[in-house]
C-alpha positions in Angstrom: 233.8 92.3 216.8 233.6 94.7 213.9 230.4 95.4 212.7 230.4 94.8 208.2 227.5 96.0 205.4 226.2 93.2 203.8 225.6 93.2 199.8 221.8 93.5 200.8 223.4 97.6 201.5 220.7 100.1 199.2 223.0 102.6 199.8 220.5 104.9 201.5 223.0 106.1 204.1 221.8 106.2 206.7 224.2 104.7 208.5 227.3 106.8 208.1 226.3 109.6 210.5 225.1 107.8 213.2 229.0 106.4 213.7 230.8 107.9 216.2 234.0 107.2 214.4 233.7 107.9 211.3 234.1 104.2 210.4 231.8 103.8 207.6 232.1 105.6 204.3 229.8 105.9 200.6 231.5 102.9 198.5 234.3 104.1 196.3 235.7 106.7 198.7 238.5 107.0 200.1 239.2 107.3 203.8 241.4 108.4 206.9 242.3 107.2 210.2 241.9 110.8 211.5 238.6 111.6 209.9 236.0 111.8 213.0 239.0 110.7 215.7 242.1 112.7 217.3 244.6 110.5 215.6 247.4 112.6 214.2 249.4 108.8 213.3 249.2 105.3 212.9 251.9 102.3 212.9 250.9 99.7 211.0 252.7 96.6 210.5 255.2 98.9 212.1 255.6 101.3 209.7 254.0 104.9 211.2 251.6 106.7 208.7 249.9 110.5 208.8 246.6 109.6 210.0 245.2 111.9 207.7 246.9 110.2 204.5 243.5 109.0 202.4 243.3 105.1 202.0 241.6 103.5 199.2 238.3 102.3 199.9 237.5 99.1 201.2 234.8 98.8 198.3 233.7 100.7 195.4 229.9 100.1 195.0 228.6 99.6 198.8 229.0 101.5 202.2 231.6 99.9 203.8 233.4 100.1 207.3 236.9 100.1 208.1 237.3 97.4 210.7 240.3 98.9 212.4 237.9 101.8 213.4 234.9 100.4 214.1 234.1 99.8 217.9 230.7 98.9 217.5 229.6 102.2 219.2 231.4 100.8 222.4 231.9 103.7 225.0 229.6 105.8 222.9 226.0 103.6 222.8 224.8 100.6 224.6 224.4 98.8 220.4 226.1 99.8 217.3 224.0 102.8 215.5 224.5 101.8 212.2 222.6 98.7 212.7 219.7 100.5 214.8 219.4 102.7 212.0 219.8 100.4 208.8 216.1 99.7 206.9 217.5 96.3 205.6 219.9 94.6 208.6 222.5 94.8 206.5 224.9 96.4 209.3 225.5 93.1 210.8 228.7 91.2 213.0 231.7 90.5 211.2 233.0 87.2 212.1 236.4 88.1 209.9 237.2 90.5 213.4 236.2 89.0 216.7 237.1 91.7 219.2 236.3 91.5 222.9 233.7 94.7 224.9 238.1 95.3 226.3 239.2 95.6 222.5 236.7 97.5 221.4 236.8 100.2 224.1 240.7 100.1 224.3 240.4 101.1 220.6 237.7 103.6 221.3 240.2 105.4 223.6 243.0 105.2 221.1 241.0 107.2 218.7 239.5 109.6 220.9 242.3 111.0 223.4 240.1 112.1 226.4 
């Protein structure tokens, strides 16, 4: 399961450099598949993309993180960072993307070619 900020976020920040994937980014920026991974391109719904190619952000006034590269720190930490770190709780499950520990590491190696 992907980890999401709640609208309780205070946009401290304090999460964003604790992820080992560069998942989570300042509302109202844009983002990349290949920022903090060794992703080069991405097929989705079959059609590949440059993984650098910037995406629009997922919202414009809170942190956010972007599902698909969220791992929850699997592989990296034994809990998610962002939610170790967060004054408010607001880094908290997402029950819109249920992934099993497999998922979750499976994408972990996809990002990060070891």
């Amino acid at each position: 399961m992907a980890i999401i900020i709640t609208d309780e976020c205070i946009n401290c920040g304090a999460c964003e450099p604790e992820c080992p994937n560069t998942a989570i980014y300042e509302g109202g920026m844009n983002w990349t598949w290949s920022g903090g991974t060794d992703l080069e391109e991405v097929v989705i719904d079959g059609e590949t993309i440059d993984a650098e190619n910037e995406q629009d952000p997922i919202s414009d006034d809170l942190y956010y993180i972007v599902p698909g590269k969220c791992t929850e720190c699997t592989g990296f930490h034994e809990e998610p960072q962002c939610a170790a770190v967060c004054p408010v709780d607001c880094c908290v499950p997402d029950p819109d993307h249920i992934e099993s520990e497999e998922v979750l590491l499976e994408r972990k190696n996809w990002m990060h070619l070891e």
